[in-house]
N, C-alpha and C positions, 0 to 999 in steps of 0.2 A: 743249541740254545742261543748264541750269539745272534743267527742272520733273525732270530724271532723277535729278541730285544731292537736289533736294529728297524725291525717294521715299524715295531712300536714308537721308537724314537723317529722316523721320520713320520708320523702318525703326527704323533704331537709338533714335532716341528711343522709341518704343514698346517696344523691346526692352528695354533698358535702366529704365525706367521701371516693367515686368513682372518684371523679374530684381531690384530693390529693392525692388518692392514684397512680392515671397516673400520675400526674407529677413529685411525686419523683420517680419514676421505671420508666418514659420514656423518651427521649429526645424531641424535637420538631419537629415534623414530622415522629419519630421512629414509626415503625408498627410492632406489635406484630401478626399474622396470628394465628387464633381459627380453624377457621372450613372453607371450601370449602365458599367464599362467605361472610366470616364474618372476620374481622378482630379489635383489638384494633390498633388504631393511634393516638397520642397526635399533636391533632391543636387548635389551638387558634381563636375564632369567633369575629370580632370585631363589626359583625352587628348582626339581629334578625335571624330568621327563613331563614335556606338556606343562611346564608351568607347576608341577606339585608340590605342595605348599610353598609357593612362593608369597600368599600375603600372611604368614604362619608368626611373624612378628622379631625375625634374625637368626631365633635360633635355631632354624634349619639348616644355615650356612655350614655351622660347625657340627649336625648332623651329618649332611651331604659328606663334608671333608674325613670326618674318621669313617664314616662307609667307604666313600673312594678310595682312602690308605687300605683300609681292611680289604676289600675285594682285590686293588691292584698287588698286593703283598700274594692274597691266595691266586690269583692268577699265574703269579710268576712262578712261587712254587709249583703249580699245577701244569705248567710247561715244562718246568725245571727237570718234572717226573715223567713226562711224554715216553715214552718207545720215539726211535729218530724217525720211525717209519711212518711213525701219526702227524705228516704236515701240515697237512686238512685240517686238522684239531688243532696244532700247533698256529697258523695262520690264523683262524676262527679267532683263536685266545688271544695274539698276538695284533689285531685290529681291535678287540674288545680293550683290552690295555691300553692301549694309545689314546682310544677314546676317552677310556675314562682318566686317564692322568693330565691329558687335554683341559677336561673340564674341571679337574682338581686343580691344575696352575690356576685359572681365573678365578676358583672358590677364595683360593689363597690370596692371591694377590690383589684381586677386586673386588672379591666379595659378593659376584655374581657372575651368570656365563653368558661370554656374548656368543649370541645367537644372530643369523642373519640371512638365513635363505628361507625363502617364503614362494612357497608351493600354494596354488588357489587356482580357483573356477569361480569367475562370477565374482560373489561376495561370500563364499564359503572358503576356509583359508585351513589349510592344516597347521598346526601348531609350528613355530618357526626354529628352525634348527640350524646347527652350525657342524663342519669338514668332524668333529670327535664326537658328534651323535651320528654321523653317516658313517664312518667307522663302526660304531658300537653296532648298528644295524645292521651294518654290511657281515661283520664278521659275527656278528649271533645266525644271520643266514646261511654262511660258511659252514659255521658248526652243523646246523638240524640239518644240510645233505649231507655233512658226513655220517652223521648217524642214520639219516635213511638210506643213501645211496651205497656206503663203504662200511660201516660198523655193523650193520645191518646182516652184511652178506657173510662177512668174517665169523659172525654168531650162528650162522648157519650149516655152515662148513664143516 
């Protein structure tokens, strides 16, 4: 249970460490260009995933905030109950967590998530994300091959 919580805390640490470090180097909207396609920009989220209700009028903030408690509380129990054997799942859970307690510090303390990498083509741009939605991603990926690739096989057997 320990090294899980600790992904999660270096999760947020790294998040949170990346969401201060674009706000004091950028302004608000300022883009910083990387690579053909990839870009830093400092914007401000005041909804969930994609922007969702972000122009919803505030009180989605303190929506967002008791879902992120609520999920990050069931997550932890839900690791808490792992088999040791289930690391795959364990890691899956444990990157989802980080992610989202990530974006629960900034709900809290700012009042919206700073987001800042900006993936596009052209003038088509995918919604702009920040280190605890690439978590959240990475490890909901985690999970669905554990369950095709490992959980899969074990229901077979």
């Amino acid at each position: 249970m320990r090294v899980w919580m600790l992904v999660a805390f270096l999760v947020v640490l790294l998040d949170q460490f990346s969401k201060w470090w674009v706000r004091e180097l950028f302004e608000l909207y300022e883009a910083f260009p990387l690579l053909p396609g990839l870009q830093f920009i400092y914007v401000r989220n005041l909804g969930a995933a994609f922007s969702f209700l972000s122009s919803a009028g505030g009180w989605q903030r303190w929506f967002f905030i008791v879902l992120s408690l609520l999920a990050s509380i069931a997550i932890m129990i839900w690791i808490y109950r792992l088999p040791k054997q289930r690391r795959l799942e364990a890691l899956g859970l444990s990157l989802v967590l980080g992610g989202a307690v990530g974006n629960l510090v900034d709900r809290v303390l700012l009042g919206y998530v700073v987001d800042f990498i900006d993936v596009y083509y052209r003038s088509w741009h995918w919604p702009v994300f920040n280190v605890a939605d690439s978590a959240i991603t990475v490890g909901v990926a985690v999970m669905i091959i554990d369950i095709i690739f490992y959980q899969r096989h074990e229901l077979s057997e």
